[in-house]
N, C-alpha and C positions, 0 to 999 in steps of 0.2 A: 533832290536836286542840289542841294547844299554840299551833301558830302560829295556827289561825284565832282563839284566845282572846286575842293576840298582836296582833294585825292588827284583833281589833275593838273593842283597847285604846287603839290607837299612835294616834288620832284624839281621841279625850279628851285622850290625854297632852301629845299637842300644843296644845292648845288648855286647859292648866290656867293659871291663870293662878300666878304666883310672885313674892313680894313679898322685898325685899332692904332690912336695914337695919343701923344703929350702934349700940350702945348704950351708955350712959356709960361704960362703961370703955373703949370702943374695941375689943369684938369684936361682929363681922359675924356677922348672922343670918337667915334665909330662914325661909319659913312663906308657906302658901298663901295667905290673908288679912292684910290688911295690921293690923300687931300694934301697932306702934307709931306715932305720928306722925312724917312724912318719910318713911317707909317708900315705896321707889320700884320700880315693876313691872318686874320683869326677861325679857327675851324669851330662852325655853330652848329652844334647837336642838338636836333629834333629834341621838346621837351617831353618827357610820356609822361602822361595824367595820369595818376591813380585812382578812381573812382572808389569811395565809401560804400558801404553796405547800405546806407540809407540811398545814396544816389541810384545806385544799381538797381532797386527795388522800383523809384519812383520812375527810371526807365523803362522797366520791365511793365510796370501795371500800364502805365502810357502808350507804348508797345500790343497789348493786350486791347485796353481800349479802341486802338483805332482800327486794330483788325475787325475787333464785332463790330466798329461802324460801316469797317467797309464790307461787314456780311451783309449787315444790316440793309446797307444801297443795295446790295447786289439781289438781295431776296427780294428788297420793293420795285426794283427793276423788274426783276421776271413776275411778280404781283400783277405790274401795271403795265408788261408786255400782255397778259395771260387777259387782264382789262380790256385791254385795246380790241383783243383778237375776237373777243366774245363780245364786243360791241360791235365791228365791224360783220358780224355773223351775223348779231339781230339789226343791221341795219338795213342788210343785202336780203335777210328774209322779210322785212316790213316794204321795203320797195317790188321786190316783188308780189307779196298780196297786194300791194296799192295797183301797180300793174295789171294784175289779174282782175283786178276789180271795175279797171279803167275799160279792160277789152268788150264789156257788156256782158260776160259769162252769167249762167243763173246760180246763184248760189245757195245752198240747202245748210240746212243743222239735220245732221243724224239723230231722231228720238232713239229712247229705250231697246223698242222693241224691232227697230230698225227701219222704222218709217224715215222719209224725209219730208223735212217744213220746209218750202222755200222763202228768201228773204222778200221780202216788200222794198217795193223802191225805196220809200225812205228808212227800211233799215239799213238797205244798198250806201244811201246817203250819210247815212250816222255811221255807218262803219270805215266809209274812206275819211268823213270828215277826221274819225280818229284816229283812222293810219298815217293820216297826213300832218297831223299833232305828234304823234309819238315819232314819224319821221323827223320833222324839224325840230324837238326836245333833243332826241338821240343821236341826231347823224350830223348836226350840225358843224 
């Protein structure tokens, strides 16, 4: 944000104009508009920085850092889209067994050998009790 605020300054600055002059006691004075008479335009060159090898380094690792941070967000973003999606799955599957449980359906465990137990009302009751626990923990 800085540089482009930077960069769509450095074209004004270039082109301000800068007026230089003397004044009776013999101190030099500058001012954008010419203030006094004689007062003479002075042509003001952009300064170029030279950057050090130590600076250019500590740019460079700064640089590096904050790209792996922002790998870093962008990996726990899709983490915690990838969170979201697989809660919102086991949400929609706990509401529907709650559902199914609520319509009076019989409900069986499959044994071994392929028999089925059916549930007892109050394992009927202990089993929504739970669905209805793990719905309001999860889906909240």
């Amino acid at each position: 944000m800085r540089l482009l605020l930077c960069l769509l300054l450095l074209p004004g600055l270039a082109a301000a104009e800068v007026y230089r002059w003397v004044d009776a006691n013999g101190q030099v004075h500058f001012a954008q508009r010419p203030v006094a008479p004689g007062a003479e335009q002075v042509e003001v060159k952009p300064q170029v920085i030279e950057r050090d090898e130590a600076t250019r380094a500590r740019e460079e690792r700064t640089a590096r850092f904050y790209e792996a941070r922002r790998a870093e967000q962008a990996q726990a973003s899709v983490a915690s889209a990838g969170r979201k999606a697989q809660r919102v799955k086991e949400c929609s599957e706990l509401r529907s067994r709650l559902a199914q449980i609520a319509e009076g359906r019989r409900y069986f465990h499959a044994e071994a050998n392929g028999e089925r137990t059916y549930y007892s009302d109050e394992q009927l009751d202990t089993a929504r009790r739970q669905l209805r626990e793990r719905v309001s923990q999860h889906c909240s």
